[in-house]
Steps between C-alpha positions, in 0.01 A plus 500: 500500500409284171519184432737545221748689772489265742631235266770655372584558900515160523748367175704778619517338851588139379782650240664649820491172708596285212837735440567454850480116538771486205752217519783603719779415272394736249766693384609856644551622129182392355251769332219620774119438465360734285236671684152458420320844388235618760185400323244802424205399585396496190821244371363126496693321768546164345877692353642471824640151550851398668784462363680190602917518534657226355885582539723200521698409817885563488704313671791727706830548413741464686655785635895631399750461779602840541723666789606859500795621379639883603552694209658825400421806735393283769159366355448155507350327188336138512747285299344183351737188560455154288593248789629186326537181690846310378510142564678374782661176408840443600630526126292843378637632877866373358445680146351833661808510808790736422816433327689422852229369655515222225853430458482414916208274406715318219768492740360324744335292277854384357598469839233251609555331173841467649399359821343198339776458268750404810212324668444239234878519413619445878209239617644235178873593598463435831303201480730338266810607737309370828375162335907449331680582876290298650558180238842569541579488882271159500732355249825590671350435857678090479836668352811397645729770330515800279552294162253255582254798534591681201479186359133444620378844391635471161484825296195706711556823536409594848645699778634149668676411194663816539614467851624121388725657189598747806640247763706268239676832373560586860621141564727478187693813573512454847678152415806475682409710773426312867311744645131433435371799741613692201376305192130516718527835529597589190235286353256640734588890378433357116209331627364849701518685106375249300144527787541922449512445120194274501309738733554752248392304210225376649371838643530667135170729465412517836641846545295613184176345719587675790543832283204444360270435840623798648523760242180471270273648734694817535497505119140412498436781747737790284284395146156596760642804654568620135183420359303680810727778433420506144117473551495839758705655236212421232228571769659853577484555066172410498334645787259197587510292778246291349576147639477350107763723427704426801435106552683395187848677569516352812382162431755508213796581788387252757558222185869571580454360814307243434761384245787568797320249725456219218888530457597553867274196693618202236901604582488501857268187542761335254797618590396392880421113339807510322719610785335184732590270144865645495544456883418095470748468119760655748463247779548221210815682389619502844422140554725481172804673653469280795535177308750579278683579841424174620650315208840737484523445810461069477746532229764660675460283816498217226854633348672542825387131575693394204764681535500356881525114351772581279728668726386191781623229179 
């Protein structure tokens, strides 16, 4: 063998290992080496040199989320489905709920707005009521009689003054009358309404709490059933079960619920504080009923001592 032959032997030799030991992230696509002629021997061998690849590295995409879908005649075709992420904030999940689902969400929004209304409303009435009752039976505590403690108490408008203006009617139509069994007990029976009439007033809105504790989270709970139904029905249209598709519907029904527990827990804790606040303004309106008792009934034992002296002169 020549000289010349052996050389071109050898360039052909280092083209093949230098194509080989090309960069792995060369691209699929990209134009093969052109092959190097087999030099004649009588072809000069300094033509065959390598030919570097230079192709640029791409950077992968990232791949469609695709699922199969059946289609027509029993073949299944690969459907390619744009997952979108919506936001989960309690007001987007409020926007994107159904039409029922929100009006049980505004509902129960109005009705918590309504149980702080009669908490705010009830703590200043019932402070002001407790602090006045109480003034009132330490100013009449020294009276002798039922003028002197009308007297005392001026024009207040409390639940004692009411059981005062109570025993002198009772006493001034009763006058004439020597039974005093009967003016007590009459007086006693006017007393007994004017405590039921107070209980009422005092107790106004407490029903509304108690509605309020016990039905919002059965409300809560219908606005989530509906929404779960809602999102199966979409998930059945659809035909994903894709959890980005799913998570949103239900997220946007369990906000019902949420909302039914932020209405429910307030009323029952306050209507429970209120009905321990009530139960203490009703002993002080007892106390009330007992003293006006006491004076009627020093009063009458007063009269009959007068009359007593007169008939004795």
């Amino acid at each position: 063998m020549s000289a010349s032959r052996l050389r071109a032997v050898r360039y052909l030799v280092l083209a093949a290992t230098l194509s080989i030991a090309q960069p792995a992230f060369t691209q699929q696509n990209s134009p093969p080496l052109p092959q190097q002629p087999q030099a004649s021997p009588s072809s000069q061998p300094a033509q065959a040199q390598a030919v570097p690849a230079g192709p640029a590295a791409v950077a992968p995409t990232s791949p469609a989320v695709t699922e199969a879908v059946p289609g027509e005649g029993g073949s299944r075709s690969l459907k390619s489905t744009a997952v979108t992420m919506r936001e989960l904030s309690p007001w987007s999940m409020f926007l994107s709920a159904d039409i029922l689902v929100k009006a049980v969400m505004v509902g129960l929004a109005f009705a918590s707005l309504v149980t702080w209304t009669i908490f705010i409303a009830k703590m200043i009435e019932l402070s002001f009521a407790q602090r006045r009752l109480r003034a009132a039976l330490t100013k009449v505590a020294d009276a002798r009689s039922l003028a002197e403690a009308q007297f005392v108490l001026g024009a207040s408008s409390t639940a004692l003054s009411s059981l005062l203006s109570a025993a002198m009617r009772e006493a001034r139509l009763s006058a004439g009358i020597s039974s005093d069994a009967g003016i007590k007990e009459r007086a006693a029976s006017s007393f007994a309404e004017i405590v039921r009439a107070e209980a009422r007033r005092i107790r106004l809105g407490m029903g509304l709490l108690a509605t309020i504790g016990a039905t919002s989270p059965f409300v809560g709970l219908f606005g989530t059933v509906w929404g779960i139904m809602n999102s199966f029905i979409g998930i059945s249209k659809s035909q994903t079960t894709n959890l980005a598709v799913v998570a949103p519907g239900i997220a946007e029904a369990l906000l019902a619920t949420a909302f039914g527990l932020v209405a429910a827990i307030p009323a029952v804790i306050i209507y429970n504080h209120f009905s321990r606040i009530t139960k203490g303004y009703l002993e002080l309106v007892a106390r009330s009923s007992g003293a006006a008792g006491r004076l009627l009934s020093r009063d009458l034992d007063r009269t009959h001592v007068s009359s007593n002296s007169r008939a004795a002169e």
